[in-house]
C-alpha positions in Angstrom: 61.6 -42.8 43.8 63.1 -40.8 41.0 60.1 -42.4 38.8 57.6 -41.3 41.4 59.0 -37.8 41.5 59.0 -37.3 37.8 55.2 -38.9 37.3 53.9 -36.5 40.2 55.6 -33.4 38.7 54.1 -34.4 35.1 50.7 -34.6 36.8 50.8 -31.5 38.6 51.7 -29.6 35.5 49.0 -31.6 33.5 46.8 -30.0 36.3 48.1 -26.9 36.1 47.6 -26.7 31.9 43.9 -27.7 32.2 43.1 -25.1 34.8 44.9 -22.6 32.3 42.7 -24.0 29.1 39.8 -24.2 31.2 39.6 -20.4 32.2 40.4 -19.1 28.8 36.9 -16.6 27.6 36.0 -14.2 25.1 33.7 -11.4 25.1 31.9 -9.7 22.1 29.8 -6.8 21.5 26.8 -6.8 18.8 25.2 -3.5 18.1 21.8 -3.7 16.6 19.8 -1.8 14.5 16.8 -1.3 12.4 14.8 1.4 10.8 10.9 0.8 10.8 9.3 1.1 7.3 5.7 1.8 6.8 3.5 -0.5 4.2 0.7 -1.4 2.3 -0.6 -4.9 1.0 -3.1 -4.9 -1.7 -4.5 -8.5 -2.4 -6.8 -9.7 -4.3 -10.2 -11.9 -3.0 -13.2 -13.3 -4.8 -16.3 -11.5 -4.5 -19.0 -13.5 -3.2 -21.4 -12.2 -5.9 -18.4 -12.4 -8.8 -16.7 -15.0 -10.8 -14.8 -16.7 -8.6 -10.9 -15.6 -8.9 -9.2 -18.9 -11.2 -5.9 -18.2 -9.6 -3.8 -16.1 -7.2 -6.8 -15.4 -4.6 -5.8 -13.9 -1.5 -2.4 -13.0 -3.3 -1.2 -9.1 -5.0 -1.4 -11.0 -8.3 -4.9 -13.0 -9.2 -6.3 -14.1 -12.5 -10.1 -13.4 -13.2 -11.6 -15.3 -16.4 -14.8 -14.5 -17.8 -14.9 -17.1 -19.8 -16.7 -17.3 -22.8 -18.9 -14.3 -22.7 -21.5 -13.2 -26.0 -24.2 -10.5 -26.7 -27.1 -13.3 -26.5 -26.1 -16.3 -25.8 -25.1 -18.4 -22.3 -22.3 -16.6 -19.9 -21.3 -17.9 -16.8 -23.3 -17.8 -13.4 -22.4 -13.8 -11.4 -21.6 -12.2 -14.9 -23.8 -9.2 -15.4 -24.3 -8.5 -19.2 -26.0 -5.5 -20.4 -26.7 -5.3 -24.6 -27.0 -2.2 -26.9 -28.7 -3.8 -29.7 -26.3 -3.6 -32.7 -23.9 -1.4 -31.1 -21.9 -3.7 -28.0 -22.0 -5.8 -24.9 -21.0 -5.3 -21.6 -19.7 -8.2 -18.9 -19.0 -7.0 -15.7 -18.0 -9.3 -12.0 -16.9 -7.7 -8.9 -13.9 -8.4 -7.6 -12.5 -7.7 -3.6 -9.4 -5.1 -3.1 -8.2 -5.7 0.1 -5.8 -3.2 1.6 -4.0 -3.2 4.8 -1.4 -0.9 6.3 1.7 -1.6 8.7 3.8 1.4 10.5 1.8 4.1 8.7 -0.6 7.0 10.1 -3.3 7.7 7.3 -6.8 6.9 7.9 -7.2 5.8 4.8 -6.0 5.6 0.7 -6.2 6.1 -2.8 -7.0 3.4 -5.4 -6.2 3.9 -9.2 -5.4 1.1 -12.1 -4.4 1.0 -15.6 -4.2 -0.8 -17.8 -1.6 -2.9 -19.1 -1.4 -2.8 -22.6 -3.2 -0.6 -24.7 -6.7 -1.8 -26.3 -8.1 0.3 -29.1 -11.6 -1.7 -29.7 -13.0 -2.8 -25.6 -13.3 -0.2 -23.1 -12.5 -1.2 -19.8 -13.3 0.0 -16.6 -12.7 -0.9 -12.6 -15.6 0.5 -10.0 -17.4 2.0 -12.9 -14.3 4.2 -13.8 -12.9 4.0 -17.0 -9.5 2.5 -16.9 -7.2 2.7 -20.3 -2.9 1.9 -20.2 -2.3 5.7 -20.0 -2.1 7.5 -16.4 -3.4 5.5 -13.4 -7.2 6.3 -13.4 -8.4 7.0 -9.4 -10.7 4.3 -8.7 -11.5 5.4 -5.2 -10.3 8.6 -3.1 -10.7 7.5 0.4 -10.3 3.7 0.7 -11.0 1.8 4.2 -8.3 -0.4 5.2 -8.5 -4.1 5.9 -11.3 -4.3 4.7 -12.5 -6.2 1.4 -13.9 -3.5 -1.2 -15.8 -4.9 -4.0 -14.8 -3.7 -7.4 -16.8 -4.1 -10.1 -14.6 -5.5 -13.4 -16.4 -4.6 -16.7 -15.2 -5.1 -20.4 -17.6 -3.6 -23.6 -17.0 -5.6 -26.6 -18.5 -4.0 -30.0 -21.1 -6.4 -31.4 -18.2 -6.2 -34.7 -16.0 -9.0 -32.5 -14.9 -12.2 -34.6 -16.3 -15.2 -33.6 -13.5 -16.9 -31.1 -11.5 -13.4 -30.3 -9.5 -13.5 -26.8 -9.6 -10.6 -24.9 -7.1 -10.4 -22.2 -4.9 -7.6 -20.8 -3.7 -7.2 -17.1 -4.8 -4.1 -14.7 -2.4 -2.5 -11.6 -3.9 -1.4 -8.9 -1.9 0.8 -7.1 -2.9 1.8 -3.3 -1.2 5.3 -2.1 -1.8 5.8 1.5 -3.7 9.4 2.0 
């Protein structure tokens, strides 16, 4: 009996402890909070009538190459070439800025690029604008948004160009929005 007693107190307290660990909560509180940002995405696309992009289409950082480009000989199909006899060459391709806007009230923007590096013999220019690696030349005032803008890419080359020369320098485009 003494057994019994002693088994049916140790049960009841058993009981009695899982009841306590069973009701045992916590609470929390998590404050949130976020500030909204406005933003702009330039990317670059290929232009259906251009040289397709070789890399980084549909990216902020794309790769266009020519190729091998002359005054007279064969260039590459949606290259437009004008000569001045004796003096230089110009290749040109357009190329699509694409611009779209998050959070932010403008209707639309202003394009302007420069050039990377300086270059002292080509002249380069973006939309028919002439583009060198001093201050960002303004390529277009009033830019539509999400939308793809051909840009015409041109390089002049003097006719004085060695044989086998790369050309090659980068351009930023910079979207502000208006």
């Amino acid at each position: 009996m003494k057994k019994l007693t002693i088994l049916t107190f140790v049960a009841a307290m058993m009981i009695l402890m899982s009841s306590f660990a069973g009701a045992q909560t916590a609470t929390g509180v998590l404050t949130v909070t976020a500030t909204v940002n406005s933003s702009l995405k330039l990317v670059f696309n290929s232009d259906g009538s251009g040289v397709p992009l070789s890399s980084g289409g549909g990216t902020n950082a794309a790769t266009l190459a020519f190729g091998p480009v002359s005054a007279l000989g064969p260039i590459a199909a949606n290259i437009t070439r004008s000569v001045v006899p004796g003096t230089s060459f110009t290749v040109s391709t357009p190329v699509d800025v694409n611009v779209t806007k998050s959070n932010v009230a403008s209707a639309n923007y202003t394009l302007t690029a420069n050039l990377g590096a300086a270059d002292a013999v080509n002249t380069w220019k973006v939309g028919g604008v002439t583009v060198t690696s001093g201050p960002a030349a303004t390529i277009t005032a009033t830019g539509a948004y999400a939308a793809n803008v051909s840009e015409a890419i041109a390089i002049t080359i003097p006719d004085t160009t060695a044989n086998g020369t790369v050309i090659n320098n980068t351009i930023t485009f910079t979207a502000t929005a208006n």
